[in-house]
N, C-alpha and C positions, 0 to 999 in steps of 0.2 A: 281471826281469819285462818281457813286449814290450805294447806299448800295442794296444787293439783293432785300430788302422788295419794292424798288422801283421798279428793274426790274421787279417783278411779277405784281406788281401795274399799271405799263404799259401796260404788256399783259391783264389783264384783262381788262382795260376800251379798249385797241383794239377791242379786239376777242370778249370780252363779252357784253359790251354798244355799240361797231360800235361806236369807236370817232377816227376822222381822227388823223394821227401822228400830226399834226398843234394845233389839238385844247388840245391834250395829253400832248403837249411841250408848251404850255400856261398856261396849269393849274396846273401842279408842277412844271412848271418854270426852265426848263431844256432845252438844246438845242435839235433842230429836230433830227440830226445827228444821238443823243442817244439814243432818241425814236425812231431812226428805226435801232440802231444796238440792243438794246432789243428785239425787233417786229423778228427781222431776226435769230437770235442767243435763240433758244428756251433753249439751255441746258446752264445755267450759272451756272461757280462752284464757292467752295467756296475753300479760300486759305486761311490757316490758316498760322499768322503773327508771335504769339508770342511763345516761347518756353516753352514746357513744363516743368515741374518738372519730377524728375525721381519717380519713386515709391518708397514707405517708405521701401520694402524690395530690394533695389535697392542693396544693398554693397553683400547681400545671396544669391544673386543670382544663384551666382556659386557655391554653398554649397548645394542647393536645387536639 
């Protein structure tokens, strides 16, 4: 899996230098495949993994 800063870094040497998906997936060394579900999938989210803490006034809550 490549981290977001890569999928943007895709789109822009596409859209913005004009480099085919081939010479994209040569030069950060990733498969074509990816470099064109990047290219196709403009909107990439982000999913957050690890679990938060609760707030310092978490136990007051119900008091407040």
């Amino acid at each position: 899996m490549i981290e977001m800063v890569q999928y943007d870094y895709i789109r822009y040497l596409y859209f913005n230098e004009g480099l085919s998906q081939r010479s994209i997936a040569k030069k950060i060394g990733v498969h074509r495949k990816t470099v064109k579900r990047a290219i196709e999938n403009s909107e990439q989210k982000y999913n957050l993994t690890a679990v938060k803490d609760k707030s310092i006034n978490g136990k007051y809550e119900d008091l407040v």
